[in-house]
N, C-alpha and C positions, 0 to 999 in steps of 0.2 A: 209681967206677962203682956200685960197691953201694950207697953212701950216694943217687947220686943216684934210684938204683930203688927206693929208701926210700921217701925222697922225695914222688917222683911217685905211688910206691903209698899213702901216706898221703892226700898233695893230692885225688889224682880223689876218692877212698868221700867227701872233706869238700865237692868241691864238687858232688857228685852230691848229697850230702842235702844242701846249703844250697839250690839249684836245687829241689830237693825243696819246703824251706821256703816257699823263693820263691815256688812256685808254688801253696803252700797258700795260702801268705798271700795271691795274687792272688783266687784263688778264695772266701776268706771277703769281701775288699773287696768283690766282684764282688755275691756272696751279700747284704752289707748294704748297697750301695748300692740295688739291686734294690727291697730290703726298706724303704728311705728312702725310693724314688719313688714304691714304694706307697701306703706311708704319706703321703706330700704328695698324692699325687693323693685318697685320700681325705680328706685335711683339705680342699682347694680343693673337692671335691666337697659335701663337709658346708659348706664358706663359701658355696657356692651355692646351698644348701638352706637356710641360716639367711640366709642375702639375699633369699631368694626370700617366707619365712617375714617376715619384716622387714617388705617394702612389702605382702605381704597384709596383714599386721595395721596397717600404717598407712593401706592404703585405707578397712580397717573401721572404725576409729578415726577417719578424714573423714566416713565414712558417719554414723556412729551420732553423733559434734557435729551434723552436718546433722537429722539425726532428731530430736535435741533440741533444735534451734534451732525448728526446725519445731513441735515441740511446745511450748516456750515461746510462742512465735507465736500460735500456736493458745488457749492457758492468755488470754495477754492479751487476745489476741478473743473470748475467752469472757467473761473478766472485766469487760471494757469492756461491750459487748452485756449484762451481766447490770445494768452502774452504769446505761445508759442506760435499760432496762428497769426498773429501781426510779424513776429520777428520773418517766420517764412516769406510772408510777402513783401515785408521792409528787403529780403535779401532779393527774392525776385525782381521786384523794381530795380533795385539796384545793379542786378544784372542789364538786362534791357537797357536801362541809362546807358553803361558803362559799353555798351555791345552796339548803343543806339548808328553807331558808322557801317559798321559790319552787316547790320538788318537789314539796312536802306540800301547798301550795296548790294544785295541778293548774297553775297557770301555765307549768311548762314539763316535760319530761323527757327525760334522759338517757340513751341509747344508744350503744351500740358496733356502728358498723358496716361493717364489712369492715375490723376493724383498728383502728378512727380513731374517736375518744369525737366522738360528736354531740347538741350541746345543738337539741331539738326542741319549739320552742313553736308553739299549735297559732294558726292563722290568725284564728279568734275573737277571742282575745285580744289582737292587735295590730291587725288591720282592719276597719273594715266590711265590710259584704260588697262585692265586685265592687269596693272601692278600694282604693289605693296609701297613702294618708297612716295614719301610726299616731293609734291612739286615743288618749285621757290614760292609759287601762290598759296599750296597750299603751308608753306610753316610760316609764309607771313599770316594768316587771317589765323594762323593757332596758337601766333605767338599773342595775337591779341587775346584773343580766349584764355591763356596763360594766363594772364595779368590780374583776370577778375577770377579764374578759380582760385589762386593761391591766397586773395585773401580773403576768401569764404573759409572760418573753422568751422570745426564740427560737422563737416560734411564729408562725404565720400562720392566718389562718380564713379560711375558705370559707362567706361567708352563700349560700344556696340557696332558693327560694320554689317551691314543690310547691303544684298543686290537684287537684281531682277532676276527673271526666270531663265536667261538666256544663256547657255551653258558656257565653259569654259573654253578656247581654244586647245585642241588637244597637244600641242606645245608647248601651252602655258604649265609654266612649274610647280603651281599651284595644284593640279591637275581639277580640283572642283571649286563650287563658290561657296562650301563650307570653309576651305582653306582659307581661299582668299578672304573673306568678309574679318575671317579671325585675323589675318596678317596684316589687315590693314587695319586693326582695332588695336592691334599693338605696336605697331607703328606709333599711333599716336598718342597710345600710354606713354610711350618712350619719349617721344618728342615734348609730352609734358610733363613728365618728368625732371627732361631736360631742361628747361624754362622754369624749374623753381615748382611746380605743382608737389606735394606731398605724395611721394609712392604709396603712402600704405593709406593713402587717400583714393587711391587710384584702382579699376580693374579695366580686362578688356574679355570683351564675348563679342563669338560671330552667331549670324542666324541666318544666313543665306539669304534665300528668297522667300523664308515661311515667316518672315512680318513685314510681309508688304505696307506701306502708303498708299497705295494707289493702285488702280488696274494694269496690271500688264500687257492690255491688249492693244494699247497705244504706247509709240517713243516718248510722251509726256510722261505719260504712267511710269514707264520704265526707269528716265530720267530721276524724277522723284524717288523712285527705290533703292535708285546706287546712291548709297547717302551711310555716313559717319554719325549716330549719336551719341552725344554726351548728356547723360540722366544724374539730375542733381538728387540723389538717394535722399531717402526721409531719416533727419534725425533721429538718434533714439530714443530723446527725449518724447517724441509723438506718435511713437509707438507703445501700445498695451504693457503694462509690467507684467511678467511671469516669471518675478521672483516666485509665488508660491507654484509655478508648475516646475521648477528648478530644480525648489529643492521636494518635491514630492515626486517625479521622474526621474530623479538625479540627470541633469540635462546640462548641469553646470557647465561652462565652457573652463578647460586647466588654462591657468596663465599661460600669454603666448610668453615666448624662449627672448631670453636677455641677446641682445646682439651682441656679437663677438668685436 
């Protein structure tokens, strides 16, 4: 009996502190798991923040290629527009050269107008008065002109025949200077035509006396307005693309007709 009161006096103090233990030990688990979900929950918080951080800087990153594509873009349509820009004036100058006898003889001259280099010979020198047909003067100084439009490609001219205010004689066959300015602009389509210019290179239009050079209120003025130009039309290259209003108006032009 004693031994057994030993015993048991011994057993409880051992499992009252092991219980003790126990329940230490639950309490620090308890404490570091706690301390675990914390810490996950701020790692998953921070994964969200660097996810979040991630597709910003990949948006920016779409942005800023798009900005430099755009700028590339831009760079080539600069550069382009700058070749087509020297090619025009590389062909200008070389007109002028090639004309340089013709200018300094007053037979013809050279203008820019509204953009568009215009060869301007004055009416004297290619027709009588009040007629259509050229002079001998004037198909020699057109035969020169010939020579340098034919080998301009990629261009087309606009012959034009301009007079003054002064009405027509009412004998002349023409009967107005609508007629006439138009008869004397195809005249010279014709005649450059003849001389190797490309026809479908080629038009002609009259304007009478409504695009003056000059005043009409003097014979100088008037002189200056009975005049023949030749306008070196602008490439198409240098002109806007409206492929997209083409095919959004349907504006398309049909193939021109095969020649017979």
């Amino acid at each position: 009996m004693f031994f057994r009161n030993k015993i048991i006096m011994v057993v409880i103090p051992a499992l009252l502190i092991g219980g003790a233990v126990i329940s230490g030990c639950n309490e620090k688990v308890k404490t570091d798991l706690d301390k675990c979900k914390q810490e996950m929950f701020i790692l998953q918080k921070e994964s969200r923040d660097c996810s979040t951080t991630v597709e910003r800087l990949s948006q920016e990153a779409e942005e800023a290629k798009s900005r430099l594509t755009e700028a590339e873009s831009l760079k080539a349509e600069m550069e382009k527009r700058q070749k087509q820009q020297k090619e025009r004036l590389d062909t200008i100058r070389q007109i002028l050269d090639q004309l340089k006898m013709n200018i300094e003889s007053g037979d013809l001259k050279v203008r820019i107008k509204r953009g568009k280099m215009a060869l301007e010979l004055p009416s004297a020198v290619l027709f009588e008065s009040g007629k259509a047909d050229l002079s001998e003067k004037g198909q020699e100084t057109l035969a020169s002109v010939a020579k340098v439009l034919k080998g301009i490609r990629g261009r087309e001219f606009q012959v034009a025949g301009h007079t003054d205010n002064v009405k027509v004689s009412e004998d002349n066959p023409f009967g107005d200077n609508w007629h006439l300015s138009t008869a004397r602009a195809v005249s010279v389509v014709l005649f450059l035509k003849g001389a190797g210019v490309n026809p479908r290179d080629l038009s002609a239009a009259g304007y009478a006396q409504y695009q003056p050079a000059a005043s009409n209120r003097n014979k100088m003025g008037k002189s200056r307005n009975r005049r023949i130009e030749i306008t070196l039309m602008p490439n198409l290259k240098e002109l806007p693309d409206l492929s997209e209003l083409e095919e959004e108006f349907d504006l398309k032009e049909p193939p021109a007709p095969e020649e017979e």
